[in-house]
Each structure stands twice: as C-alpha cells, then as structure tokens.
C-alpha atoms as one frame of an Amber mdcrd trajectory, in Angstrom:
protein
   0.000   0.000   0.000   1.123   3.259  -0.816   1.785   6.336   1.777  -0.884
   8.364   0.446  -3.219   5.099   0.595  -2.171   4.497   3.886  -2.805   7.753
   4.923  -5.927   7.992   3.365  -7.108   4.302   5.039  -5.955   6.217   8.792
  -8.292   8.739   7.896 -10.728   6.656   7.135 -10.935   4.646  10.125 -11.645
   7.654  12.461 -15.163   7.315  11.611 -17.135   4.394  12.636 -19.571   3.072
  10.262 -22.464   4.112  12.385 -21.561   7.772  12.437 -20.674   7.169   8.455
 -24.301   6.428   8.172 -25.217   8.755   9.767 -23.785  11.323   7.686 -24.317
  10.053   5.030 -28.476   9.538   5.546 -28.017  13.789   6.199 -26.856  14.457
   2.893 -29.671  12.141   1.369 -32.582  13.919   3.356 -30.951  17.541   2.737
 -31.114  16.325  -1.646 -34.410  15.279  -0.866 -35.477  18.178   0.647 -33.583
  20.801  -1.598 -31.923  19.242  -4.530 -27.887  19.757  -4.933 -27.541  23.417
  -4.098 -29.096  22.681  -0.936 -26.178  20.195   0.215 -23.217  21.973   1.210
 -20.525  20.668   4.237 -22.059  23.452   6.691 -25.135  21.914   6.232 -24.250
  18.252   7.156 -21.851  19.579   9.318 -24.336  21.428  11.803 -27.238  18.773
  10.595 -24.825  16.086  12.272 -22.801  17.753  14.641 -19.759  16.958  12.943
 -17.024  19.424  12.631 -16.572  20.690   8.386 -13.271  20.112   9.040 -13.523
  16.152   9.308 -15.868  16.361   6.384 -13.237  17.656   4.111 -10.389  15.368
   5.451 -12.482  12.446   4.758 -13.993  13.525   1.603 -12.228  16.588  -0.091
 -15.208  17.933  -1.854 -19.004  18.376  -2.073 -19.125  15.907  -5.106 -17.216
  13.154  -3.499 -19.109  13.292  -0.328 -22.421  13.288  -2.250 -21.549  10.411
  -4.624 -20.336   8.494  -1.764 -23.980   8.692  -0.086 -25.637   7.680  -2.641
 -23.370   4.836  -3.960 -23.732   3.393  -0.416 -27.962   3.485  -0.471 -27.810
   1.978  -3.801 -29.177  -0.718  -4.839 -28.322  -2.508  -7.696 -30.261  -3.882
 -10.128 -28.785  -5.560 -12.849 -25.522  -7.192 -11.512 -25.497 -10.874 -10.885
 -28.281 -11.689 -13.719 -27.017 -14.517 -15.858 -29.597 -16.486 -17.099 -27.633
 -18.419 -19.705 -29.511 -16.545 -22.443 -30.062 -12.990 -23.759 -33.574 -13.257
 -23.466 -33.713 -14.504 -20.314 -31.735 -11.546 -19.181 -32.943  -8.867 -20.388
 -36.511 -10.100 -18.830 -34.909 -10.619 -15.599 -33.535  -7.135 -15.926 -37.002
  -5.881 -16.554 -38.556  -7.805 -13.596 -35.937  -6.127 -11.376 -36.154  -3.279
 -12.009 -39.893  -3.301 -12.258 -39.906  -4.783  -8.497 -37.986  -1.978  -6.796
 -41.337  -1.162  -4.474 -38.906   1.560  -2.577 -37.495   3.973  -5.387 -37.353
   7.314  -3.511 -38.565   9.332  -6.183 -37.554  12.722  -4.186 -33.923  11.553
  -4.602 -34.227  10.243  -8.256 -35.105  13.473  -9.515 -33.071  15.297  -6.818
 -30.181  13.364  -8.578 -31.364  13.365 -12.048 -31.042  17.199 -12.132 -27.944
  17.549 -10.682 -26.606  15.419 -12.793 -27.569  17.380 -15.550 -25.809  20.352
 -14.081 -22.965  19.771 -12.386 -20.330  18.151 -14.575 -17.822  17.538 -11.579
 -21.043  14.811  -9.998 -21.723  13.637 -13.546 -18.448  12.405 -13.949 -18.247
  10.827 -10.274 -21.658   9.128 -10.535 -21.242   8.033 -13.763 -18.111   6.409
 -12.569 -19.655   5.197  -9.078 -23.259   4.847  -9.696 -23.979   4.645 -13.223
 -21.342   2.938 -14.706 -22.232  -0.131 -12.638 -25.338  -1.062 -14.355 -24.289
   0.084 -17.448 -21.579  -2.634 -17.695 -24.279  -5.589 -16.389 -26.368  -4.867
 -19.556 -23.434  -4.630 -21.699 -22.229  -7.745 -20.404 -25.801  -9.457 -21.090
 -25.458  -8.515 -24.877 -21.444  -9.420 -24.807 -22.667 -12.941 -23.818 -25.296
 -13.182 -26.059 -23.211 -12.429 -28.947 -20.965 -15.000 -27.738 -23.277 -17.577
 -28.008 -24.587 -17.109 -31.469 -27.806 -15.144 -29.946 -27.006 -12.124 -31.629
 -25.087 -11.030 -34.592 -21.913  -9.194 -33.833 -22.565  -6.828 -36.412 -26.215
  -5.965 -35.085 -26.289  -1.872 -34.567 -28.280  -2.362 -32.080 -25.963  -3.681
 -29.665 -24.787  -0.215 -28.801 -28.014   1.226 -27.387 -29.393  -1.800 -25.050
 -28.069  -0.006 -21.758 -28.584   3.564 -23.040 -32.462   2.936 -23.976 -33.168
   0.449 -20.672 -31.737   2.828 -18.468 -33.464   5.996 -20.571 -36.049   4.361
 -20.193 -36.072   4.017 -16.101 -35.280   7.644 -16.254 -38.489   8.903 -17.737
 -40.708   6.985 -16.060 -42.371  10.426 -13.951 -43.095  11.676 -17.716 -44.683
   9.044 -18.878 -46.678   7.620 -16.024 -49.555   6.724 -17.978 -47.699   4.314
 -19.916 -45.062   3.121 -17.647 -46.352   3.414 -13.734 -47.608  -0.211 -14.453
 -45.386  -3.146 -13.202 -45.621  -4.888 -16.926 -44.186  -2.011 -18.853 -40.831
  -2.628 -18.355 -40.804  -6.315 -19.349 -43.010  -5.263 -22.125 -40.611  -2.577
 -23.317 -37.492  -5.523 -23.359 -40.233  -8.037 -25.420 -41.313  -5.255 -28.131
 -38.467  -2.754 -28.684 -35.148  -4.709 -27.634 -35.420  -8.423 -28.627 -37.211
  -7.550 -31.749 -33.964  -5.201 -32.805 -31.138  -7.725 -31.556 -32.986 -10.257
 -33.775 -33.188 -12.783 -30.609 -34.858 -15.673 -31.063 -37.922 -17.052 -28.687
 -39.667 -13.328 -28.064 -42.738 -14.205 -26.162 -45.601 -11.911 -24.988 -45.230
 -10.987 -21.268 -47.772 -12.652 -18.833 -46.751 -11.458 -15.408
C-alpha cells in the first residue's frame, strides 16, 4: 500500500460506520429536501454535529461526499443476472427493475437534475453509480453475442443499456404508460429483442 493510501485508510478509520451512516443519511434527506444546491458541508456539518473540518479530510469535496452517499444506499439492479440466455436476461432485468417497491422518487429526480448540471457529480456518478449497471447490460449482450444469440454486427448492440436505463429515467413523464409493473418487461419483449434479432420473443404474462 502506498503512503498516500495508507494515509488515506488512517483517515478513514476515524469514523465508525455508524456515524458514516449517519452522515451520510443527512446528505440524502438535505437532496431530498432541496436538490444539490441545498447540500453543502455546513449543512451536514451542523445537521450532524460533525465538525466541516472532518468532512473535508475524509472527503475533499461536495461531489465526493455526495456520490459516496448515494453509492452506499444503492441498490443494484442488474448485476449478478445470468440467465444463460439474452432473453432470459434482459426479462430478468425488466422484472428487477420493475420490483424496486422503494425507489425514492424525491432523490431520483433530486439526482437526475444535478446530474444534468454539475459536470464535476456527472463524472463521479457516472463512474460510481452509473457505470455499474451500465456494464451488467453490456455484459448481457457481450454474452449473447458470444453464443450465437445475436449477430456481432447488429447496430443495435450499442443502445441496449442507453435505452433500458433511458427508459427508467423517464418513467415520472410518462406515467400513464409506464407506472404499471408490466411495462418494463413489455418494453425488453417489443423494442429490444425484436432489434437484436433474438430468437424465442414471447408476450409478457406477469
């Protein structure tokens, strides 16, 4: 391990992982209750009774300190699936993330708007948060191809993970079409397996 890990590991460790929690559920409730702008170390700071000072010598900035709340409440959706087919994973995919009965919508769009204006978070959730997921479904349609499923050349291949996960994100605009449990699995059975050309597309029952 190097120094600066080292050092960085000491730091660490002065914090328990209750009192982590514990800061880290302030910063959640504060982007709840005010999007981005309203987080700021001052705030969790006097919100926790922690000194700023131990907030910037464990996390450096506002961005870090934010991503690292909300990579720990994560939860993830996609990783793990292997079904042994494309198919199959994509619909597992679906059910998942159709099942998620606690999606803090406050957050979501807390998040989703910051993300869309702070470059310096983009970049660190995207790393932390997003990136995650993102490789799951692109290593769904890497196995697929693999087996024969799908056609290496297929242009489609590219836009699995940006159109599942687009599609997640404008859920609140389209309630009328997507609040109900089936429309994600229906989404994977009409617009994704029909353009990867993957055999066995069957009509979703529940």
């Amino acid at each position: 391990m190097s120094t600066q890990a080292a050092t960085a590991a000491a730091r660490r460790s002065k914090i328990t992982p209750e009192r982590e929690r514990e800061l880290y559920e302030a910063v959640l409730d504060l982007l709840r209750e005010g999007g981005y702008d309203a987080v700021t170390m001052e705030g969790v700071a006097a919100r926790t009774k922690c000194g700023k000072a131990t907030l910037y010598r464990q996390w450096g900035t506002k961005p870090r300190l934010v991503t690292a709340a909300l990579n720990k409440s994560r939860t993830t959706f996609f990783t793990g699936i292997d079904t042994g087919s494309l198919a199959g994973d994509l619909r597992a995919a679906a059910r998942a993330a159709a099942a998620r009965g606690d999606r803090d919508t406050a957050l979501v769009e807390a998040v989703t708007q910051a993300y869309l204006q702070h470059p310096d978070l983009r970049e660190a959730l995207r790393e932390t948060v997003l990136q995650p997921e993102v490789a799951a479904l692109d290593a769904m349609v890497r196995r697929g191809v693999e087996r024969g499923e799908v056609a290496a050349d297929n242009p489609a291949i590219g836009f699995v993970a940006p159109c599942f996960l687009g599609v997640l994100r404008v859920e609140r605009l389209f309630e009328d079409r997507l609040a109900d449990p089936a429309a994600l699995p229906a989404f994977v059975e009409a617009v994704l397996l029909p353009a990867l050309g993957t055999p066995g597309v069957q009509t979703f029952d529940g």
